[in-house]
C-alpha positions as CSV (number, residue, x, y, z in Angstrom):
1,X,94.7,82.9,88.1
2,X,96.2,84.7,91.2
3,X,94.5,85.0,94.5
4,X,94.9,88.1,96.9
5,X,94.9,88.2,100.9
6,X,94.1,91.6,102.1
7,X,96.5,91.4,105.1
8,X,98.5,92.7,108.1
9,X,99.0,91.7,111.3
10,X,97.7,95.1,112.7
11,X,94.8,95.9,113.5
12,X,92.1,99.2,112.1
13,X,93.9,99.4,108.9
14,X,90.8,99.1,107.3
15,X,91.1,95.4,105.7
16,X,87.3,94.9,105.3
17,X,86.1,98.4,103.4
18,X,89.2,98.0,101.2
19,X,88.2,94.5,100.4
20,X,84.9,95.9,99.7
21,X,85.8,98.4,97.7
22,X,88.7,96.7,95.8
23,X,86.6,93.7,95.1
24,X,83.8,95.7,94.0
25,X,85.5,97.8,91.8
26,X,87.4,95.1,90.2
27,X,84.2,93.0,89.0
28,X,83.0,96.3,87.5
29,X,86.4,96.9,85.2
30,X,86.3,93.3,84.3
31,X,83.3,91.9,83.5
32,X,85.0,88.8,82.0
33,X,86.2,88.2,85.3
34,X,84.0,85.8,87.7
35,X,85.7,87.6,91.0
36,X,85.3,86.0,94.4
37,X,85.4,87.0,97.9
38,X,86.4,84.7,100.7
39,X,86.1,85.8,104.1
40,X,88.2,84.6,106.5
41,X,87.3,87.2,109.5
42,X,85.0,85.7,112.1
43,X,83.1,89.6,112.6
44,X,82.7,89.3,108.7
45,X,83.0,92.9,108.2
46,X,83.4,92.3,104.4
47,X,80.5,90.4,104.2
48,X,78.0,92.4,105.7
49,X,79.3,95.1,103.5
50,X,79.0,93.5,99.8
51,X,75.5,92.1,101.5
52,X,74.0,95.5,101.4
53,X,75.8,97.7,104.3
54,X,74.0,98.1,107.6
55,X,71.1,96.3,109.2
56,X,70.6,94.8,105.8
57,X,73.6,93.3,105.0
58,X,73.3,92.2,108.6
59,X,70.2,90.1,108.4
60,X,71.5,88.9,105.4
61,X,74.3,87.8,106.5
62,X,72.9,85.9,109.8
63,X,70.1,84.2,107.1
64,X,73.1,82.4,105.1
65,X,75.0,81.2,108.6
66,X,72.2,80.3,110.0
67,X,71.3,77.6,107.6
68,X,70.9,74.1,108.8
69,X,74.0,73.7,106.2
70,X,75.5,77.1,106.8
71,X,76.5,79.1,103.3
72,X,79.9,80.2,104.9
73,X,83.2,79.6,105.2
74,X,82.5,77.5,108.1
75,X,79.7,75.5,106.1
76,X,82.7,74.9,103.8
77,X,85.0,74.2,106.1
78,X,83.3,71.8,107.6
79,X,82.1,69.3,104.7
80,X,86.0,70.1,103.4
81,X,87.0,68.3,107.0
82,X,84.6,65.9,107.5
83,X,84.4,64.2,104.1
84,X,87.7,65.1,102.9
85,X,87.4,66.2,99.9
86,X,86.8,69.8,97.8
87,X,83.0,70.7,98.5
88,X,81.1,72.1,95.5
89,X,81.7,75.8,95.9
90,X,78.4,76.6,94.3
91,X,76.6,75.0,97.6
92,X,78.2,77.4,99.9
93,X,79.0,80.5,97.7
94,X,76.3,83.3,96.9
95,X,76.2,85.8,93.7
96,X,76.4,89.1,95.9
97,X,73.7,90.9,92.9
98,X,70.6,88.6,94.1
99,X,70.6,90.0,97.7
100,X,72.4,93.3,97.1
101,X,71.2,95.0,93.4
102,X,73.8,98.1,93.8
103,X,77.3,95.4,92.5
104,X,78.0,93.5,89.8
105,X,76.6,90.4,88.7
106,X,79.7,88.5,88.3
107,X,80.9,89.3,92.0
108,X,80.4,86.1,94.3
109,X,80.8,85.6,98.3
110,X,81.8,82.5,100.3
111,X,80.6,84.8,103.4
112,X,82.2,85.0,106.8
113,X,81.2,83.3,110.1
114,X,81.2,84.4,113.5
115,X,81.6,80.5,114.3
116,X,84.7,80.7,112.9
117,X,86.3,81.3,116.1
118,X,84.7,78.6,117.5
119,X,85.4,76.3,115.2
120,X,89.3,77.3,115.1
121,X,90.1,74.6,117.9
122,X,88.9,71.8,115.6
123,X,90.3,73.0,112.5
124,X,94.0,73.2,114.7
125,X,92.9,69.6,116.0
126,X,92.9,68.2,112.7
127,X,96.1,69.8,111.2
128,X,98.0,68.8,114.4
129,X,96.7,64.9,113.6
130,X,99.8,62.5,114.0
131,X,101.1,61.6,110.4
132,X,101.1,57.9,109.2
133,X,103.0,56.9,106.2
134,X,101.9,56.6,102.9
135,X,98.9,58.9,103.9
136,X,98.5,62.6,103.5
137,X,100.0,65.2,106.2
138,X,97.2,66.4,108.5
139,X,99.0,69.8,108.5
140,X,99.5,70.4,105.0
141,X,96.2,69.0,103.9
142,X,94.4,71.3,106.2
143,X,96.7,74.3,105.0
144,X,95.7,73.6,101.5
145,X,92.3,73.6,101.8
146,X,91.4,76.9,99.9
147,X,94.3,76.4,97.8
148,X,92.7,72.8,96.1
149,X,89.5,75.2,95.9
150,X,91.6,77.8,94.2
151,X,93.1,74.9,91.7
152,X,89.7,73.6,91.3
153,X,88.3,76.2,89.5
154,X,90.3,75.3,87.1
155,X,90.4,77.1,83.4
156,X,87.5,79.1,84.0
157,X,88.6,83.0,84.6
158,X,88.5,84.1,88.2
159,X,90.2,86.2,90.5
160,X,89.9,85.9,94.3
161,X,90.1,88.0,97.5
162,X,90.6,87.2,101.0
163,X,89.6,89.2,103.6
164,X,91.3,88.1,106.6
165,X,92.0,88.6,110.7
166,X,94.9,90.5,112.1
167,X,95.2,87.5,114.3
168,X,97.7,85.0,112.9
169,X,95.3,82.5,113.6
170,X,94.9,79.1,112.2
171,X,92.0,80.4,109.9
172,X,93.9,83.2,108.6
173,X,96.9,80.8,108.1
174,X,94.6,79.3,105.7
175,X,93.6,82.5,104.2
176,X,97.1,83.0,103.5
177,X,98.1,79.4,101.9
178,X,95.2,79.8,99.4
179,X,96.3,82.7,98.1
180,X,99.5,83.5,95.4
181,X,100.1,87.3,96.6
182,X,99.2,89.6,99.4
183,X,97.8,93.2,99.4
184,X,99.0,95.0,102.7
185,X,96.7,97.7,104.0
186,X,99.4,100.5,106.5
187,X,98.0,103.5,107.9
188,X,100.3,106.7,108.5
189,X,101.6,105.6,112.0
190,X,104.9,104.2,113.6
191,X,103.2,101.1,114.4
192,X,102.5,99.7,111.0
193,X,106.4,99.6,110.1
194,X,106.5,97.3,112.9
195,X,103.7,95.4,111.9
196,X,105.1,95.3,108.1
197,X,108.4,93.8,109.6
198,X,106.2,91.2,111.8
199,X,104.3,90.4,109.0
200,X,107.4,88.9,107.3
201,X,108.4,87.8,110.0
202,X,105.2,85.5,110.5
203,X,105.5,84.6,107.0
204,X,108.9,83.7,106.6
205,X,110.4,83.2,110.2
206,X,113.1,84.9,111.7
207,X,116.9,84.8,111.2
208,X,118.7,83.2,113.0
209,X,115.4,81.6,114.4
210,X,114.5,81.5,118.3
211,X,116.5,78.3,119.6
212,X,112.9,77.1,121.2
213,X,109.9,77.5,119.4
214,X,111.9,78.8,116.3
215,X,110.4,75.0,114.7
216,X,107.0,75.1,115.8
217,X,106.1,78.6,113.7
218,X,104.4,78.7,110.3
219,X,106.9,79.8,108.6
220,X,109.0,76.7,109.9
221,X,106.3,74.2,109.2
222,X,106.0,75.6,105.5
223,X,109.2,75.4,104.4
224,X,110.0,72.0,105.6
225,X,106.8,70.9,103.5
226,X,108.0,72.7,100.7
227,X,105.0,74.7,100.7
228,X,105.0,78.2,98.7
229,X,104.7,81.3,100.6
230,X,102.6,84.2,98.9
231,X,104.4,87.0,97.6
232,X,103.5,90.5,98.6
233,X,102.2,92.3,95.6
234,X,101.4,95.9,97.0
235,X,101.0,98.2,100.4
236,X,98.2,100.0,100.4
237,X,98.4,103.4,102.1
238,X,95.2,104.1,103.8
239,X,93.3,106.7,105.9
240,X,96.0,108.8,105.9
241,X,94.0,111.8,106.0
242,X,92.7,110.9,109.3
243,X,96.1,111.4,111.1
244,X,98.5,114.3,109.8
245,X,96.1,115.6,106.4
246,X,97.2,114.0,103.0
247,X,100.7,115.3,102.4
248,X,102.5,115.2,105.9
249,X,100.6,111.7,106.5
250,X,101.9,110.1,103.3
251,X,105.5,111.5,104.3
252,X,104.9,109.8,107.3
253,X,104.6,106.8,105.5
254,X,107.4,107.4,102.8
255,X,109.8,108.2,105.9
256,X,108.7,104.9,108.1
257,X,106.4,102.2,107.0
258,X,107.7,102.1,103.2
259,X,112.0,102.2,104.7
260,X,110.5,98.7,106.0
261,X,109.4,97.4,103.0
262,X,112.2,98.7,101.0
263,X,115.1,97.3,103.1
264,X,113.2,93.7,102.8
265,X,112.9,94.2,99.5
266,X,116.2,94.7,99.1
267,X,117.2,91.7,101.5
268,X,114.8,89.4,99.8
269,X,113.4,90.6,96.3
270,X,111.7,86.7,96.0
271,X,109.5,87.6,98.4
272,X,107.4,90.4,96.4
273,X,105.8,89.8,93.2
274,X,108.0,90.3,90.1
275,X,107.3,93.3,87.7
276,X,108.6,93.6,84.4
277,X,111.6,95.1,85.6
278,X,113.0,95.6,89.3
279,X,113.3,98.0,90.9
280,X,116.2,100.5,90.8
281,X,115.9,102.6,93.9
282,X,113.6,103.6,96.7
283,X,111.6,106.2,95.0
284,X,111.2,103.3,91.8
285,X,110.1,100.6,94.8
286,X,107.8,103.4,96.0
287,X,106.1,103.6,92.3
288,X,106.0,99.7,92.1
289,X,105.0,98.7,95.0
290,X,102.9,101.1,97.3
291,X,99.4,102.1,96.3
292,X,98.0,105.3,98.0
293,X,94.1,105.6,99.5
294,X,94.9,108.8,101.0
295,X,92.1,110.8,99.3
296,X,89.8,107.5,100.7
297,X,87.7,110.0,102.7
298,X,83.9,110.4,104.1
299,X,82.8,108.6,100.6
300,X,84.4,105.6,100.6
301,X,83.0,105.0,104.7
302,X,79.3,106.3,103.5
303,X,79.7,103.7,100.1
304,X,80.8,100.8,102.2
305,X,77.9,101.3,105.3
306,X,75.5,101.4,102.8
307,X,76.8,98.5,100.5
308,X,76.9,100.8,97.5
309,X,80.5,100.4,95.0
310,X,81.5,104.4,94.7
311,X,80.7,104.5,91.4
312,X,76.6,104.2,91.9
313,X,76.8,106.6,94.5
314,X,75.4,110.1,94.0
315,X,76.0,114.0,95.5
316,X,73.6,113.8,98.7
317,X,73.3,113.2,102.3
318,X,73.0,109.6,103.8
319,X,72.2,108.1,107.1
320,X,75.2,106.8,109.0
321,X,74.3,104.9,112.4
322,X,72.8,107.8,114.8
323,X,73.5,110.4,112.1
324,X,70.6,111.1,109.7
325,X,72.5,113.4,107.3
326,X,76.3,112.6,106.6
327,X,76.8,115.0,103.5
328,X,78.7,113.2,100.4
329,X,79.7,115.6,97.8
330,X,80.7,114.6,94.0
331,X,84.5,116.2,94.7
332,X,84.8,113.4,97.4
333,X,82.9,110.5,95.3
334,X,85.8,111.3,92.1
335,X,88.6,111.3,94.2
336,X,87.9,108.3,96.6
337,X,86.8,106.9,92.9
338,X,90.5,107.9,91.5
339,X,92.0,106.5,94.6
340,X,90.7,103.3,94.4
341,X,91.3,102.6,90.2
342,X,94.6,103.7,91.3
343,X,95.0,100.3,92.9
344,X,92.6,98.1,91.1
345,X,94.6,98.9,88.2
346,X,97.4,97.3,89.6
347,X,95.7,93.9,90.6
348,X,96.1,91.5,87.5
349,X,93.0,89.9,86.3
């Protein structure tokens, strides 16, 4: 079973409509596959998405939070905290296809929360508890909340998503414990190579490591618990063609963003997810390990607004906010189709 955090540390790279999309698109290809979506964003892009796009996935949305016993991630959170133990996911998750008809029926959501910001303050209270032997680590308990979920699900076949928050918060810390491998959204622009080498950075600490707070990071905390850090399994190249068109923008990227990845791939190969073979050079890295969403146009934004996976949309114009008549043509809907098999074919069921 392997669990995916859709994550940088930068933000607009369009974490929520890939999750959307990739998610989506996934349960469709593998209908063997129960595929859940956990998201760990208090604006809960994601979820209002999968609910039905819109004012409809809205309300929806605001219904399941609202709940005396909210069906969210901070409804789940919260019995995980105060009873400690591994709530019944059932009681908190929803199956997407009974509020939104257009995706699968084996597609689940443990929705986000705007509450969830609140709520980070007493979810950093309880991991920063003083230890008392023989007892279990407030920290790592707490960090390992959605990983005992994960574990619990136990033979049956799933695959999970996180969508997550820029911020390195202590929800998204979570978000990133629970999961075994990390999709990395970069758009074609000078600032997410910097965030790619922050992100490792975050993950793994720095070297040598700052002489002050150097022992208070994450990354410190994790590996003197022994605790396993996700490996990054793909970038995913996205919205390119809003900056420099398709070709120049994706240079961009080559030239920049994926010179990043590469030279900490060759620093640290452990901290990628193994392929069958290794890579041999840049331009073999590049094949392995980069996805591209550059044809990810007007099709994919339309599909996700209106909650709608891009293979039930049709050739026609759609309302978009204060626009009444966004055209969507079939040439768009195949190749933002295309674009995004490209990468669900590399995500292991």
């Amino acid at each position: 079973m392997e669990s995916y955090a859709i994550w940088n540390n930068k933000g607009g790279t369009g974490k929520s409509t890939i999750t959307f999309h990739i998610a989506s698109r996934f349960a469709e290809k593998h209908k063997d596959q129960n595929v859940l979506v956990i998201d760990m964003c208090p604006q809960a892009n994601s979820s209002m998405l999968l609910l039905g796009g819109g004012i409809a996935g809205e309300s929806s949305l605001l219904q399941l939070c609202s709940l005396a016993n909210p069906k969210s991630v901070v409804g789940y959170l919260s019995e995980a905290i105060l009873s400690r133990t591994t709530p019944d996911l059932s009681q908190y998750s929803v199956q997407v296809s009974t509020l939104n008809d257009k995706v699968p029926s084996n597609l689940y959501l443990l929705c986000g929360d705007g509450n969830l910001e609140l709520m980070a303050p007493a979810i950093n209270d309880e991991a920063s508890r003083t230890p008392f032997p023989g007892l279990a680590d407030p920290w790592s308990w707490v960090h390992t909340i959605f990983q005992r979920l994960v574990d619990g699900l136990g033979d049956t076949k799933w695959t999970i998503f996180f969508d997550t928050n820029p911020s390195f918060a202590i929800y998204t810390e979570l978000a990133i414990c629970g999961s075994s491998r990390i999709l990395v959204p970069v758009n074609a622009d000078d600032s997410s190579r910097v965030a790619v080498k922050a992100l490792f950075a975050l993950l793994h600490g720095t070297n040598p490591p700052h002489p002050f707070f150097g022992n208070y990071t994450f990354a410190a905390k994790v590996k003197q618990r022994g605790m396993q850090i996700p490996k990054v399994h793909m970038a995913i190249g996205n919205r390119f063609t809003q900056f420099k068109g398709a070709a120049a923008a994706f240079a961009a990227f080559s030239d920049a963003t994926a010179d990043q990845l590469y030279s900490e791939y060759i620093a640290n190969p452990n901290r990628f997810s193994p392929r069958s073979s290794p890579a041999r050079d840049r331009d073999d890295f590049l094949k392995l390990y980069v996805g591209e969403l550059r044809d990810f146009n007007t099709a994919g934004v339309v599909a996700a607004h209106h909650g709608t996976p891009l293979s039930k949309m049709r050739q026609d114009y759609y309302p978009v906010h204060s626009d009444p008549d966004v055209k969507v043509n079939m040439n768009q809907l195949k190749m933002g189709l295309t674009a995004v098999d490209s990468v669900v074919s590399r995500i292991d069921p």
